[in-house]
KEKE-3310 file (N, C-alpha, C; in steps of 0.2 Angstrom, whole numbers, plus 5000, padded with zeros to 4 digits):
npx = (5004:5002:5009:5004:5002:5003:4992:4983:4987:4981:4966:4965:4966:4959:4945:4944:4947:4953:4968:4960:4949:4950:4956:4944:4933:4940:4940:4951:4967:4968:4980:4987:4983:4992:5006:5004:5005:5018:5024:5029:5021:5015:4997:4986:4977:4962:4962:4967:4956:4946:4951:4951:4938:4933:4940:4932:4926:4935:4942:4956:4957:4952:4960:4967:4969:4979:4992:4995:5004:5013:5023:5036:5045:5039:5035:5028:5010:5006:4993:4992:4991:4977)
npy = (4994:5013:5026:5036:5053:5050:5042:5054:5064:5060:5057:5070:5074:5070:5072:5083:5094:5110:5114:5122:5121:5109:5110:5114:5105:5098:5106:5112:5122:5134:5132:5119:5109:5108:5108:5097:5089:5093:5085:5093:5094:5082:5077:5081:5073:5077:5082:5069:5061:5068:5067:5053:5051:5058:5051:5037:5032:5034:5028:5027:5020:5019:5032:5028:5035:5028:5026:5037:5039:5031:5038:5041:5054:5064:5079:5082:5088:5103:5112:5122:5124:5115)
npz = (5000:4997:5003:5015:5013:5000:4993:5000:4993:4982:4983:4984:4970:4964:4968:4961:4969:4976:4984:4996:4998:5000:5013:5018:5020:5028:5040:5043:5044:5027:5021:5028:5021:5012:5020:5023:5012:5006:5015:5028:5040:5049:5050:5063:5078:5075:5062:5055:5058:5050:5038:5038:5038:5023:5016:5013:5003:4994:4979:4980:4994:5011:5021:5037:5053:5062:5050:5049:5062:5056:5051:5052:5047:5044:5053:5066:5070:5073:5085:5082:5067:5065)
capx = (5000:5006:5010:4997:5002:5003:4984:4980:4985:4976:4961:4964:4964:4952:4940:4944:4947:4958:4969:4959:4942:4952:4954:4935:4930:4943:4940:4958:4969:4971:4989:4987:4984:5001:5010:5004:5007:5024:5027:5031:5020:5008:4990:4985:4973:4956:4962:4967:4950:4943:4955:4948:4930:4932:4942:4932:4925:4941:4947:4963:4954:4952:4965:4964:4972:4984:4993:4999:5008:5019:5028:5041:5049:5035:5036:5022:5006:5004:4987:4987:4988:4973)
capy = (5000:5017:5029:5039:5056:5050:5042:5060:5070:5056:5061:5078:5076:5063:5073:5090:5101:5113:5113:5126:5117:5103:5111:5118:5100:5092:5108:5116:5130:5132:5131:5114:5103:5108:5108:5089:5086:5095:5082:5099:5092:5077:5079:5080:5065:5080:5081:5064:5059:5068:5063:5044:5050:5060:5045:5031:5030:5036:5024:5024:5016:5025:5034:5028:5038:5026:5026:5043:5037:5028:5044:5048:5058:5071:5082:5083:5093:5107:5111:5129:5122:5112)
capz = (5000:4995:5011:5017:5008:4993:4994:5002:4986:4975:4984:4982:4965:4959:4970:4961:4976:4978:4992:5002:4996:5004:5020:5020:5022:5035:5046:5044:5038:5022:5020:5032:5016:5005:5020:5023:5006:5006:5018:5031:5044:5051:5054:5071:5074:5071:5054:5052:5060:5047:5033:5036:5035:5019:5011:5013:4997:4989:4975:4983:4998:5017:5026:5042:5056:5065:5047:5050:5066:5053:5045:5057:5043:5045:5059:5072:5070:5080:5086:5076:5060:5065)
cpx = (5004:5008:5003:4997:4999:4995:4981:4979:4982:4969:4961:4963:4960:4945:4938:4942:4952:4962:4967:4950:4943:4950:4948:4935:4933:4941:4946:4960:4969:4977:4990:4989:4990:5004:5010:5008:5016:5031:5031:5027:5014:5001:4989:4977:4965:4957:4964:4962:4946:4945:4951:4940:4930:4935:4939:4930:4929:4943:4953:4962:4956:4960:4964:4970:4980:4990:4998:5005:5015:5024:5032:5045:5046:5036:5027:5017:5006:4996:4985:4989:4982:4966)
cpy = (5006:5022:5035:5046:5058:5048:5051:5065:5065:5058:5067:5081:5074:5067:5080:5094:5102:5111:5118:5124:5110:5102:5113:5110:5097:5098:5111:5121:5128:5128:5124:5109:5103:5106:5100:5087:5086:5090:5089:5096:5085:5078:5078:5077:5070:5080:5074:5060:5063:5068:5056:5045:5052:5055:5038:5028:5031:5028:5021:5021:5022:5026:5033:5031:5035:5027:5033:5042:5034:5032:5048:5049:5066:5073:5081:5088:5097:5110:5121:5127:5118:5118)
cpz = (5000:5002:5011:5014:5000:4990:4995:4996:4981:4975:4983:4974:4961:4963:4968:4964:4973:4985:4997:5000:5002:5013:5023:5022:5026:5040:5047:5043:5032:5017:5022:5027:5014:5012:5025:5017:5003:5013:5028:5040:5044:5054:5059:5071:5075:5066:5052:5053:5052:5038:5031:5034:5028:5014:5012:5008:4990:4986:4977:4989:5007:5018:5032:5045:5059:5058:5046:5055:5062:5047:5050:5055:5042:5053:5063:5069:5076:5082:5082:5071:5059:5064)
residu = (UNK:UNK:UNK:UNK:UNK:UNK:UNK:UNK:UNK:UNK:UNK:UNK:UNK:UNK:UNK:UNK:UNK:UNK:UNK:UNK:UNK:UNK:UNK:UNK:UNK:UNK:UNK:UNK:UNK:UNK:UNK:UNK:UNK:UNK:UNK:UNK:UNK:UNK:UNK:UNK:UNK:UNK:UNK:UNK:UNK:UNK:UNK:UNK:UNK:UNK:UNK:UNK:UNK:UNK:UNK:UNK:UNK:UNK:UNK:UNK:UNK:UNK:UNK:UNK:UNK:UNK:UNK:UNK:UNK:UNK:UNK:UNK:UNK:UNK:UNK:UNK:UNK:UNK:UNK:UNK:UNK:UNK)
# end
């Protein structure tokens, strides 16, 4: 299975959002998404809770949260980019 990023920008494309359309639906800043995708930080588990719900229908199949846990090359979220 791919790593949880790379699924995240699959859904962000296949589901033609923006990355600030993105953020409108997890709940976050706008900037939060690129700087998921930029690998810059890890979602803090409100965003990755609602990461899993908005991907469960995704093709590339759900994000489920604990999945995040396993990228410790991303930095931590911190609770104001949430």
């Amino acid at each position: 299975m791919s790593p949880p990023v790379d699924r995240f920008a699959a859904w962000i494309t296949e589901s033609g959002l923006t990355r600030s359309e993105a953020a409108k639906r997890l709940g976050c800043h706008p900037s939060y998404p690129g700087l998921i995708l930029r690998g810059q930080r890890r979602p803090g588990r409100d965003v990755a809770l609602a990461i899993e719900r908005v991907t469960r229908r995704s093709s590339g199949g759900v994000i489920r949260v604990e999945e995040w846990a396993h990228t410790p090359s991303m930095p931590a979220a911190s609770t104001a980019g949430e």
